[in-house]
N, C-alpha and C positions, 0 to 999 in steps of 0.2 A: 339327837340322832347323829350317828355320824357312820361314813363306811370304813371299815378298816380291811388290812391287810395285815397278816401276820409271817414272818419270816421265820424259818429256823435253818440248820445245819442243812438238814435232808432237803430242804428247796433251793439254797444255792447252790452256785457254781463256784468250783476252789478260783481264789484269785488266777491260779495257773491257765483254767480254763477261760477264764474272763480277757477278751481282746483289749476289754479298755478298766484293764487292771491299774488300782489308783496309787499314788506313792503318796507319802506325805506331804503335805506344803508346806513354803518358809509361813513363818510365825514371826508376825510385831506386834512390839506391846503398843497402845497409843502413845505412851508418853516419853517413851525413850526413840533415843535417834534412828532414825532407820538407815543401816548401808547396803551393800552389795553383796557384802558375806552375810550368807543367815546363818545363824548361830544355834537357831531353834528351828524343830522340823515339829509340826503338828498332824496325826493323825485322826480324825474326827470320830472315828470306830473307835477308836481305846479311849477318847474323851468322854462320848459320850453312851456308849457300851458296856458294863462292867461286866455282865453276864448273862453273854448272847445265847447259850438256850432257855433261859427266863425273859427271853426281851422279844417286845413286838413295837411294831408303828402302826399307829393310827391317824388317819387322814380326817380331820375333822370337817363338817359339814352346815353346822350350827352356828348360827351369826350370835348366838347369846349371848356370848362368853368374853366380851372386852375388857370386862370389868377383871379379871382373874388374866389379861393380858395375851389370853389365847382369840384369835382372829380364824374365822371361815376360812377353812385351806390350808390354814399351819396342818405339819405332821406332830405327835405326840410320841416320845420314846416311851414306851412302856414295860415296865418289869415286873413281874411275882415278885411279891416277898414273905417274907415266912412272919414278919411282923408291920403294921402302922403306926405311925408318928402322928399326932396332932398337927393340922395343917397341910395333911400329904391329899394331895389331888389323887382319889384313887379311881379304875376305869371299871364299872359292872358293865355285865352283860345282861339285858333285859326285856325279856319276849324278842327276842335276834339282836336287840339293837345296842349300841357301846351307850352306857350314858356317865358322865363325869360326874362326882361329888368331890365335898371335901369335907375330910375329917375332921370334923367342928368342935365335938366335947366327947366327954364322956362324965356321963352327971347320971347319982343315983343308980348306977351298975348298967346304965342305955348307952352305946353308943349313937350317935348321932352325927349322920350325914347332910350336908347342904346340895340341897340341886344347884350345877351352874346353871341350869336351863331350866326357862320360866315354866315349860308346858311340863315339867317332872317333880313329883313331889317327895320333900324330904324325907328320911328315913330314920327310926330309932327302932334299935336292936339289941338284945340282951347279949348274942354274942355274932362278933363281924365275923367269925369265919363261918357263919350260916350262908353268906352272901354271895352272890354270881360274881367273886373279882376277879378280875380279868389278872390288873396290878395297879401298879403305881405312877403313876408320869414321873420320872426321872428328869426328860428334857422336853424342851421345843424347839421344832424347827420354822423359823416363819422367815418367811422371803420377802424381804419390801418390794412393794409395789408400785409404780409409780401411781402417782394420783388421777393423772390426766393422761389420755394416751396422744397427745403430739407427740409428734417426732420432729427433730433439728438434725440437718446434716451437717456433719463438722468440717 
């Protein structure tokens, strides 16, 4: 289960509109030297956006999913696609709710999907675009957290 939020064109505000319109940031690689002059300007919407009227975020809600590296409270980039890859984490929509799979095989003309979550049962299908998809997880956003909440004043 998880709740989502879906963005498009028609719900935002033009950057122009926006007070706290965002500009790029410098960019360092880990293992090169870092100076003063950035050389790289990183945008996180064109990194991880390729094609924002096919794209939505999902705020995940499901503690199940460690195993596939997604954590309760990470967001999900998600996209339509017009085709699946073996291995793509795709999102259905199901009696309301978002539920993840992944595109496991395709054996004897079935596809077949894996539940990441233990309360939802797998799926085999003769053809995927029967199915409620939403899309694809393209990204994830997950925010470390610290483990303990002390706090030290510096």
């Amino acid at each position: 289960m998880m709740n989502y939020t879906a963005y498009s064109q028609n719900n935002l505000m033009s950057l122009n509109d926006n007070p706290l319109s965002y500009q790029p940031m410098p960019f360092y690689e880990d293992l090169k030297q870092s100076s003063s002059n950035f050389s790289k300007k990183l945008d996180l919407n064109l990194y991880c956006i390729k094609r924002p009227q096919q794209t939505c975020f999902i705020r995940v809600t499901n503690p199940d999913m460690l195993a596939w590296g997604i954590e309760q409270g990470d967001i999900l980039v998600v996209e339509k696609n017009d085709g699946l890859t073996l291995g793509d984490l795709v999102v259905l929509e199901i009696n309301g709710k978002m539920e993840i799979y992944e595109f496991f095989a395709h054996d004897n003309g079935e596809f077949i999907f894996f539940a990441l979550s233990a309360k939802t049962q797998n799926i085999k299908i003769d053809d995927w675009r029967a199915l409620p998809l939403v899309g694809t997880v393209t990204n994830t956003i997950h925010q470390i957290k610290p483990k303990n909440t002390i706090k030290f004043a510096a």
